[in-house]
N, C-alpha and C positions, 0 to 999 in steps of 0.2 A: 861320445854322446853325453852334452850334460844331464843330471838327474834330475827330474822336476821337481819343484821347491816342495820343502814342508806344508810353508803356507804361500797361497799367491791371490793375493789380491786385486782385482779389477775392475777398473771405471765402480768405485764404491761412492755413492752418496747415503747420507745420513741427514736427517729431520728432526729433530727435538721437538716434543709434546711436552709443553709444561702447563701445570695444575691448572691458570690461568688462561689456558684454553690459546696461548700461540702458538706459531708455528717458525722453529730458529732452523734454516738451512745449517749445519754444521759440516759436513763433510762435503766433496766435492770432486768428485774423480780419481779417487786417490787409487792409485795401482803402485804395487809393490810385490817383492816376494823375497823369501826367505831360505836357503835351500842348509840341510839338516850339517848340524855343528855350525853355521855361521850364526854372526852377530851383526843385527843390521841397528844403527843407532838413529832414533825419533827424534831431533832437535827442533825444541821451536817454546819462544814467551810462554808465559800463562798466558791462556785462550786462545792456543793456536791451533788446538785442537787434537793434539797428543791424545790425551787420558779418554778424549770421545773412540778415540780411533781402537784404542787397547778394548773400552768396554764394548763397544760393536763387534770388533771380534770374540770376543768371549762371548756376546750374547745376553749381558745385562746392562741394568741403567741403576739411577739410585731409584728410591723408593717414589720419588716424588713425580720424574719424568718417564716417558716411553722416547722409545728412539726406532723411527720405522728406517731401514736401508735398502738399497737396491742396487744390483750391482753384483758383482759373485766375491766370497770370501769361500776359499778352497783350501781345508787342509787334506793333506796326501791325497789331492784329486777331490773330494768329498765337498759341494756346494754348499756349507753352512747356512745359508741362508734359505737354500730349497730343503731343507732337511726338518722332518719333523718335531714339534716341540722336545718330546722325549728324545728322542736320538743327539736332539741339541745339549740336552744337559746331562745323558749319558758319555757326553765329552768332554764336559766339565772334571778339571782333576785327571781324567787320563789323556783325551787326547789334548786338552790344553789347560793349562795352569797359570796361575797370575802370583806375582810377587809385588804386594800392595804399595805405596808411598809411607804410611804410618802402621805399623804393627802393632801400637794402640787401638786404634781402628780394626784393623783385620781382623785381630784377636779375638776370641770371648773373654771378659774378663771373667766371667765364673764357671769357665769351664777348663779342668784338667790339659796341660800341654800333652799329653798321651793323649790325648782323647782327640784333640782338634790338630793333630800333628796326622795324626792314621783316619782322619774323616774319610778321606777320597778311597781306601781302601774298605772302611767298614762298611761303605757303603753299596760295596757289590758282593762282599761276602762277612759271613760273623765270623769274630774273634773273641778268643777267653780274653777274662781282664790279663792271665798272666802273657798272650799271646800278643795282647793288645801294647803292654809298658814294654816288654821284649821287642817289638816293631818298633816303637816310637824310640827307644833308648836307641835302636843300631841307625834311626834317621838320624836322630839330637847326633849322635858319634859325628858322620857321614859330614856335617856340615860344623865339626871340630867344637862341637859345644861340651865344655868339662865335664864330668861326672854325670853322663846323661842319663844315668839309671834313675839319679836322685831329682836330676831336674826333670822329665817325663812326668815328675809327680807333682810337682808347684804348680802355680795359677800364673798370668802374665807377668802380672804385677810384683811380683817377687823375680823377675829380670830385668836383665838393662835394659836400654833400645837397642844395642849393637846384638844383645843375646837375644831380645824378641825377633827381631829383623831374622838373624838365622834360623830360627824357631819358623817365620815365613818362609822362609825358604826351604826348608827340610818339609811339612805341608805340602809345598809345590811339586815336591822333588816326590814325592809318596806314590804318587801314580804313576808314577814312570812315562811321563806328558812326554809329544815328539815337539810341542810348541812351549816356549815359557813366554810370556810376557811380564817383563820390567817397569812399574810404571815409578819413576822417581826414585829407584827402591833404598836413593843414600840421604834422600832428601831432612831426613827427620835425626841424621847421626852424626854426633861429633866428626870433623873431621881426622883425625886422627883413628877412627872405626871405619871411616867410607872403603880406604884402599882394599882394607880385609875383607869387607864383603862383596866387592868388585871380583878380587882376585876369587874366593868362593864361587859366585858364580861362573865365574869362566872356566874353573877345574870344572865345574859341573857339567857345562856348554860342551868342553873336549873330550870328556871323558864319556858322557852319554850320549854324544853327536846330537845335543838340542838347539833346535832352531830357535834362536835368540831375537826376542824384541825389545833393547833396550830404550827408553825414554827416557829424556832429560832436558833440562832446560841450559844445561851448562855443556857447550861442545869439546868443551877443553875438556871435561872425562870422557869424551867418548874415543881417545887418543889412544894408539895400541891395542883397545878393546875391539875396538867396532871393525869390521873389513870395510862396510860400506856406510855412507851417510844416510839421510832422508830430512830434508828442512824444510820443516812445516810452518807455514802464514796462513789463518783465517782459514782454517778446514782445507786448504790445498797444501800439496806436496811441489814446491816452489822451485829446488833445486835436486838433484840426490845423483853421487857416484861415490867411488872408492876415497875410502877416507880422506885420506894424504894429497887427492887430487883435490879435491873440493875444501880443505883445512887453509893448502899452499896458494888455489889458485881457482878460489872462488868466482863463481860467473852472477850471480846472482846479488842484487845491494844489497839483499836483507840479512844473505849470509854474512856478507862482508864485514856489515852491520854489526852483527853476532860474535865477529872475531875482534875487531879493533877492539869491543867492548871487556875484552878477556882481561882482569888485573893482570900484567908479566911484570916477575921480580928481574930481569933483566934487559938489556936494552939501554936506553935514555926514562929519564926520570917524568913520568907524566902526574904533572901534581892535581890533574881534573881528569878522570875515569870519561872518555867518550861513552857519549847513551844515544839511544835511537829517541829523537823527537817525534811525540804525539803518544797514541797507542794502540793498540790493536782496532780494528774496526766495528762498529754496533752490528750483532748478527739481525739485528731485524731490520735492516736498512737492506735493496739490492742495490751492489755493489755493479758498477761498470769499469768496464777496463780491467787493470790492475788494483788489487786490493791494498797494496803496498805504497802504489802510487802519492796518496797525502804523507806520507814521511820519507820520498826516496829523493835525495837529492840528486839522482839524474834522470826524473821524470821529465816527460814532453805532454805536449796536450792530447799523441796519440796514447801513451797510458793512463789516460782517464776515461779514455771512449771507446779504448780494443783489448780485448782479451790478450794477453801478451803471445807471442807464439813459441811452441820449444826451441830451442837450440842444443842440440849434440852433437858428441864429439865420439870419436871411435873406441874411445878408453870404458863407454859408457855410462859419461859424466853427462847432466842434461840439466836445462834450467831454462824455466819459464817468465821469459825478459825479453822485451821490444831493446832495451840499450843494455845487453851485458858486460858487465866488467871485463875489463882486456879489450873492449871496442871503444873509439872514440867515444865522447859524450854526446847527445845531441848540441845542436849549435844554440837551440832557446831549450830552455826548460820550462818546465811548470813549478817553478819555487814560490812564485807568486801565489799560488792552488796549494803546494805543500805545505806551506808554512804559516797556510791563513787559519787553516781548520784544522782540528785534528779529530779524527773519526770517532 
Protein backbone atom coordinates (compact mmCIF):
# COMPACT_ATOMS: atom_id res chain seq x y z
CA UNK A 1 0.00 0.00 0.00
CA UNK A 2 1.64 3.38 -0.87
CA UNK A 3 1.92 5.92 2.13
CA UNK A 4 0.17 9.12 1.61
CA UNK A 5 2.18 12.09 0.75
CA UNK A 6 3.64 14.62 3.35
CA UNK A 7 2.10 17.18 1.39
CA UNK A 8 -0.63 16.81 -1.47
CA UNK A 9 -1.94 19.47 -3.13
CA UNK A 10 -5.18 19.77 -5.08
CA UNK A 11 -7.08 21.50 -7.84
CA UNK A 12 -5.15 24.79 -5.90
CA UNK A 13 -6.05 28.20 -7.21
CA UNK A 14 -4.52 31.40 -6.07
CA UNK A 15 -5.71 35.30 -6.43
CA UNK A 16 -3.16 38.05 -5.80
CA UNK A 17 -4.63 41.29 -3.97
CA UNK A 18 -2.35 44.00 -4.77
CA UNK A 19 -2.34 47.58 -2.93
CA UNK A 20 -3.75 48.95 -6.11
CA UNK A 21 -6.83 47.29 -5.60
CA UNK A 22 -6.48 44.25 -8.61
CA UNK A 23 -7.06 41.30 -8.80
CA UNK A 24 -3.88 38.75 -10.66
CA UNK A 25 -5.39 34.96 -11.12
CA UNK A 26 -1.79 33.36 -10.20
CA UNK A 27 -2.28 29.80 -9.63
CA UNK A 28 -4.60 27.46 -11.32
CA UNK A 29 -5.27 23.86 -10.60
CA UNK A 30 -2.14 23.03 -9.48
CA UNK A 31 -2.22 19.33 -7.88
CA UNK A 32 0.81 17.75 -6.66
CA UNK A 33 2.23 15.65 -3.80
CA UNK A 34 5.05 14.90 -1.99
CA UNK A 35 5.43 11.68 -0.04
CA UNK A 36 8.20 11.76 3.04
CA UNK A 37 12.10 11.62 2.01
CA UNK A 38 11.28 12.48 -1.73
CA UNK A 39 12.32 15.52 -3.74
CA UNK A 40 9.83 16.70 -6.03
CA UNK A 41 11.67 19.73 -8.34
CA UNK A 42 9.50 23.14 -9.31
CA UNK A 43 10.87 24.13 -12.70
CA UNK A 44 9.63 27.01 -14.50
CA UNK A 45 10.94 31.08 -15.91
CA UNK A 46 10.58 34.01 -13.61
CA UNK A 47 6.77 34.44 -13.24
CA UNK A 48 5.72 31.14 -13.64
CA UNK A 49 4.61 31.08 -10.68
CA UNK A 50 7.06 28.87 -8.59
CA UNK A 51 7.71 31.33 -5.48
CA UNK A 52 3.60 31.95 -5.44
CA UNK A 53 3.24 28.35 -5.17
CA UNK A 54 6.07 27.83 -2.12
CA UNK A 55 4.30 31.08 -0.29
CA UNK A 56 0.62 29.67 -0.44
CA UNK A 57 1.74 26.81 1.03
CA UNK A 58 3.43 28.09 3.73
CA UNK A 59 0.73 30.58 4.14
CA UNK A 60 2.31 33.94 3.62
CA UNK A 61 2.60 36.71 0.94
CA UNK A 62 4.92 39.89 1.08
CA UNK A 63 3.82 42.75 2.96
CA UNK A 64 2.30 44.55 0.33
CA UNK A 65 -0.12 41.71 -1.27
CA UNK A 66 -2.83 39.24 0.12
CA UNK A 67 -3.20 35.98 -1.62
CA UNK A 68 -6.67 34.40 -1.22
CA UNK A 69 -6.65 30.26 -2.28
CA UNK A 70 -8.97 27.52 -2.79
CA UNK A 71 -8.42 24.29 -3.24
CA UNK A 72 -6.95 21.96 -0.46
CA UNK A 73 -3.21 22.07 0.43
CA UNK A 74 -2.93 18.95 2.96
CA UNK A 75 0.03 18.30 5.03
CA UNK A 76 0.03 14.66 6.68
CA UNK A 77 -3.70 14.66 5.95
CA UNK A 78 -4.33 18.29 7.72
CA UNK A 79 -6.28 20.78 5.23
CA UNK A 80 -4.20 23.99 5.53
CA UNK A 81 -6.26 26.06 4.18
CA UNK A 82 -9.42 24.82 6.49
CA UNK A 83 -7.30 25.21 9.31
CA UNK A 84 -7.49 27.90 11.76
CA UNK A 85 -5.29 31.26 11.68
CA UNK A 86 -3.23 29.94 14.83
CA UNK A 87 -3.11 26.35 14.09
CA UNK A 88 -1.72 27.71 10.62
CA UNK A 89 1.26 29.42 12.13
CA UNK A 90 1.70 27.00 14.89
CA UNK A 91 3.01 24.99 11.72
CA UNK A 92 5.22 27.33 10.76
CA UNK A 93 8.89 26.08 11.54
CA UNK A 94 7.63 22.81 12.65
CA UNK A 95 5.36 21.40 10.54
CA UNK A 96 6.80 23.31 7.58
CA UNK A 97 9.90 25.23 6.93
CA UNK A 98 11.16 27.29 3.97
CA UNK A 99 14.88 27.77 2.77
CA UNK A 100 14.72 31.37 1.25
CA UNK A 101 16.34 32.49 -2.37
CA UNK A 102 18.68 35.24 -0.47
CA UNK A 103 19.98 34.86 3.06
CA UNK A 104 20.43 38.59 3.07
CA UNK A 105 16.98 38.79 3.10
CA UNK A 106 15.86 36.03 5.37
CA UNK A 107 18.17 37.01 7.86
CA UNK A 108 17.96 39.79 10.60
CA UNK A 109 20.79 41.59 10.06
CA UNK A 110 20.86 42.76 13.81
CA UNK A 111 19.95 39.99 15.31
CA UNK A 112 22.45 37.10 16.89
CA UNK A 113 22.73 33.67 14.42
CA UNK A 114 21.86 31.91 17.91
CA UNK A 115 19.07 33.74 18.24
CA UNK A 116 17.42 33.50 14.64
CA UNK A 117 18.89 29.91 14.13
CA UNK A 118 16.65 28.51 17.45
CA UNK A 119 13.53 31.07 16.65
CA UNK A 120 11.09 27.98 15.58
CA UNK A 121 12.12 26.38 18.97
CA UNK A 122 12.03 29.28 21.27
CA UNK A 123 9.17 29.79 20.17
CA UNK A 124 7.01 26.94 21.85
CA UNK A 125 9.20 26.63 24.82
CA UNK A 126 12.10 29.04 26.88
CA UNK A 127 15.64 28.52 26.62
CA UNK A 128 18.70 29.91 28.88
CA UNK A 129 21.03 31.98 26.73
CA UNK A 130 23.55 29.12 27.70
CA UNK A 131 20.75 26.53 26.33
CA UNK A 132 20.04 28.70 23.60
CA UNK A 133 24.15 29.11 21.88
CA UNK A 134 24.44 25.12 22.96
CA UNK A 135 21.25 24.45 20.46
CA UNK A 136 22.23 26.91 17.76
CA UNK A 137 26.19 25.63 17.82
CA UNK A 138 25.02 21.56 17.56
CA UNK A 139 22.49 23.24 14.33
CA UNK A 140 25.58 25.48 12.86
CA UNK A 141 27.70 21.70 13.45
CA UNK A 142 24.63 19.73 11.71
CA UNK A 143 24.80 21.59 8.53
CA UNK A 144 29.08 21.42 8.67
CA UNK A 145 29.60 25.26 9.44
CA UNK A 146 33.30 25.55 11.26
CA UNK A 147 33.63 26.61 14.57
CA UNK A 148 29.94 27.00 15.29
CA UNK A 149 30.27 27.70 19.02
CA UNK A 150 32.09 31.07 17.76
CA UNK A 151 29.79 31.66 14.87
CA UNK A 152 26.24 31.12 16.95
CA UNK A 153 27.53 34.39 18.18
CA UNK A 154 28.15 36.89 14.91
CA UNK A 155 25.56 38.87 13.18
CA UNK A 156 24.94 37.96 9.34
CA UNK A 157 27.03 40.05 8.00
CA UNK A 158 30.08 38.77 9.36
CA UNK A 159 29.44 35.36 6.93
CA UNK A 160 29.63 34.45 3.40
CA UNK A 161 26.62 33.86 1.31
CA UNK A 162 27.45 30.06 1.08
CA UNK A 163 27.85 30.39 5.34
CA UNK A 164 24.61 32.51 5.53
CA UNK A 165 22.59 30.08 3.12
CA UNK A 166 23.61 27.29 5.71
CA UNK A 167 22.87 29.41 8.52
CA UNK A 168 19.13 29.24 6.47
CA UNK A 169 19.18 25.98 6.42
CA UNK A 170 20.07 24.88 9.93
CA UNK A 171 16.88 27.60 10.86
CA UNK A 172 14.75 25.34 8.69
CA UNK A 173 16.13 22.32 9.90
CA UNK A 174 15.35 23.49 13.93
CA UNK A 175 12.06 22.35 14.06
CA UNK A 176 12.32 19.34 12.93
CA UNK A 177 9.60 20.39 9.71
CA UNK A 178 8.15 16.87 7.89
CA UNK A 179 7.82 19.57 4.85
CA UNK A 180 10.92 21.79 3.68
CA UNK A 181 10.35 24.09 0.97
CA UNK A 182 13.33 25.23 -1.46
CA UNK A 183 12.77 28.38 -3.03
CA UNK A 184 16.00 29.11 -5.41
CA UNK A 185 17.93 28.24 -2.41
CA UNK A 186 21.60 28.43 -4.89
CA UNK A 187 20.35 31.26 -6.54
CA UNK A 188 22.40 34.08 -4.86
CA UNK A 189 25.92 31.70 -4.43
CA UNK A 190 28.87 31.34 -6.38
CA UNK A 191 28.91 28.44 -8.27
CA UNK A 192 31.47 26.64 -7.00
CA UNK A 193 29.31 26.87 -3.29
CA UNK A 194 25.78 25.75 -5.06
CA UNK A 195 27.04 21.82 -5.27
CA UNK A 196 27.62 21.94 -1.41
CA UNK A 197 24.61 23.18 -0.38
CA UNK A 198 22.57 20.93 -2.78
CA UNK A 199 24.43 17.89 -1.62
CA UNK A 200 23.53 19.46 2.36
CA UNK A 201 20.24 19.45 1.76
CA UNK A 202 19.85 16.14 0.40
CA UNK A 203 21.87 14.42 3.42
CA UNK A 204 19.26 16.28 5.31
CA UNK A 205 16.11 15.21 2.90
CA UNK A 206 17.58 11.20 3.54
CA UNK A 207 18.57 11.32 6.74
CA UNK A 208 15.31 12.93 8.12
CA UNK A 209 12.90 11.48 5.59
CA UNK A 210 11.89 15.34 4.51
CA UNK A 211 9.49 15.97 1.97
CA UNK A 212 11.35 18.06 -0.29
CA UNK A 213 10.15 21.08 -2.50
CA UNK A 214 12.74 22.08 -4.52
CA UNK A 215 12.44 25.32 -6.91
CA UNK A 216 14.39 26.38 -9.63
CA UNK A 217 14.52 28.02 -12.70
CA UNK A 218 17.51 25.84 -13.95
CA UNK A 219 16.27 22.01 -14.74
CA UNK A 220 19.68 20.97 -15.40
CA UNK A 221 20.16 21.17 -11.21
CA UNK A 222 17.43 19.32 -10.68
CA UNK A 223 19.45 16.24 -12.16
CA UNK A 224 20.17 13.18 -9.68
CA UNK A 225 18.40 15.47 -6.96
CA UNK A 226 14.82 15.50 -7.85
CA UNK A 227 12.91 11.81 -8.20
CA UNK A 228 10.30 13.62 -9.99
CA UNK A 229 9.75 16.80 -12.10
CA UNK A 230 6.84 19.62 -11.88
CA UNK A 231 7.07 22.34 -15.04
CA UNK A 232 5.40 25.22 -14.35
CA UNK A 233 3.99 28.11 -17.27
CA UNK A 234 1.78 31.09 -15.95
CA UNK A 235 0.46 29.59 -12.52
CA UNK A 236 -0.15 25.91 -14.15
CA UNK A 237 1.64 22.85 -13.74
CA UNK A 238 2.09 22.11 -17.63
CA UNK A 239 4.07 18.83 -17.63
CA UNK A 240 5.34 16.70 -14.35
CA UNK A 241 6.69 12.85 -14.05
CA UNK A 242 9.87 11.03 -13.03
CA UNK A 243 12.84 13.11 -13.79
CA UNK A 244 14.79 11.20 -16.48
CA UNK A 245 11.40 10.59 -18.33
CA UNK A 246 10.59 14.01 -18.67
CA UNK A 247 14.65 15.49 -19.01
CA UNK A 248 15.00 12.52 -21.98
CA UNK A 249 11.71 12.73 -23.36
CA UNK A 250 9.80 15.56 -22.86
CA UNK A 251 6.10 15.94 -24.17
CA UNK A 252 5.45 19.31 -23.52
CA UNK A 253 7.20 22.45 -26.10
CA UNK A 254 7.76 24.47 -23.22
CA UNK A 255 9.77 21.87 -21.38
CA UNK A 256 11.48 21.12 -24.46
CA UNK A 257 11.97 24.74 -24.57
CA UNK A 258 13.70 24.66 -21.21
CA UNK A 259 16.13 21.94 -22.24
CA UNK A 260 17.48 22.93 -25.63
CA UNK A 261 18.15 26.26 -23.81
CA UNK A 262 20.65 24.45 -21.26
CA UNK A 263 24.48 25.79 -22.09
CA UNK A 264 26.24 21.81 -22.62
CA UNK A 265 30.12 21.79 -22.72
CA UNK A 266 29.82 18.86 -24.94
CA UNK A 267 28.27 17.83 -28.15
CA UNK A 268 28.72 20.24 -31.36
CA UNK A 269 29.60 23.72 -30.88
CA UNK A 270 26.51 26.07 -30.64
CA UNK A 271 27.92 29.65 -30.96
CA UNK A 272 23.88 31.22 -30.28
CA UNK A 273 22.37 29.72 -26.98
CA UNK A 274 18.68 28.83 -28.30
CA UNK A 275 15.94 31.03 -26.13
CA UNK A 276 12.22 30.94 -25.99
CA UNK A 277 10.84 33.89 -28.07
CA UNK A 278 8.31 36.44 -26.32
CA UNK A 279 7.61 36.01 -22.63
CA UNK A 280 5.61 35.00 -20.07
CA UNK A 281 2.03 36.12 -20.25
CA UNK A 282 0.34 39.62 -18.59
CA UNK A 283 -1.50 38.12 -15.51
CA UNK A 284 -4.22 40.60 -15.95
CA UNK A 285 -5.15 39.66 -19.33
CA UNK A 286 -7.75 36.16 -19.43
CA UNK A 287 -5.90 33.96 -21.18
CA UNK A 288 -7.74 31.28 -23.81
CA UNK A 289 -6.60 28.14 -24.82
CA UNK A 290 -3.06 27.49 -24.14
CA UNK A 291 -1.00 30.04 -22.32
CA UNK A 292 2.07 29.11 -24.06
CA UNK A 293 0.49 29.09 -27.32
CA UNK A 294 2.06 32.84 -28.62
CA UNK A 295 5.57 31.42 -28.24
CA UNK A 296 5.09 27.63 -29.03
CA UNK A 297 6.11 26.79 -32.38
CA UNK A 298 3.79 24.02 -32.93
CA UNK A 299 0.67 25.83 -32.13
CA UNK A 300 -2.59 25.56 -34.20
CA UNK A 301 -5.51 27.68 -34.02
CA UNK A 302 -7.15 25.15 -31.78
CA UNK A 303 -4.44 26.21 -28.88
CA UNK A 304 -5.55 29.60 -28.83
CA UNK A 305 -9.25 28.83 -28.28
CA UNK A 306 -9.14 25.15 -26.12
CA UNK A 307 -7.80 24.57 -23.00
CA UNK A 308 -5.20 22.02 -24.02
CA UNK A 309 -6.17 18.40 -22.66
CA UNK A 310 -3.92 16.00 -20.56
CA UNK A 311 -2.05 13.44 -21.94
CA UNK A 312 -0.52 10.35 -19.77
CA UNK A 313 1.41 7.82 -20.03
CA UNK A 314 1.61 4.67 -17.61
CA UNK A 315 5.23 5.68 -16.19
CA UNK A 316 2.98 8.57 -14.65
CA UNK A 317 4.50 11.28 -16.92
CA UNK A 318 1.57 13.78 -17.92
CA UNK A 319 1.44 17.04 -19.90
CA UNK A 320 -1.03 19.32 -20.86
CA UNK A 321 -0.64 19.75 -24.86
CA UNK A 322 -3.22 19.61 -27.80
CA UNK A 323 0.34 18.65 -30.17
CA UNK A 324 2.77 16.99 -27.75
CA UNK A 325 6.29 16.26 -28.60
CA UNK A 326 6.90 12.69 -30.01
CA UNK A 327 3.45 13.36 -32.10
CA UNK A 328 3.42 14.65 -35.44
CA UNK A 329 3.06 18.37 -35.73
CA UNK A 330 -0.01 19.91 -36.80
CA UNK A 331 -0.23 20.22 -40.55
CA UNK A 332 -0.97 24.51 -40.19
CA UNK A 333 0.27 26.17 -37.36
CA UNK A 334 -0.39 29.35 -35.66
CA UNK A 335 3.17 30.91 -36.22
CA UNK A 336 1.48 33.62 -37.88
CA UNK A 337 -0.34 34.45 -34.00
CA UNK A 338 3.03 33.41 -32.37
CA UNK A 339 5.23 35.31 -33.77
CA UNK A 340 3.20 38.45 -34.18
CA UNK A 341 2.70 39.22 -30.39
CA UNK A 342 4.26 38.55 -27.64
CA UNK A 343 2.11 38.36 -24.44
Amino acid sequence: MTPAPVLDIRSLDAVLHTPDGRTLPVLHGVSLGIAAGECLGVVGESGSGKSVLARTVLGVASRTTRIAATGEIRLNGEDLLAAAPARRAELLGTGIAMVHQDPMTSLNPVVRIADQVTESITNRRRLSRRERLRTAAELLASVDIPDPARRARVYPHELSGGLRQRVGIAAALAGDPALLLADEPTTALDVTVQRTVLDLLDRHRVGRGLATLLITHDIGLLYGRARRIAVMYAGRIVETGPTETVTEHPRHPYTAALLRSIPRVTGPLRRTLPAIPGSAPDLTRAIAGCPFAPRCERASSLCTTAAPPRVETDDGHSADCHHPVGRPAPAATASEAVHLEAP
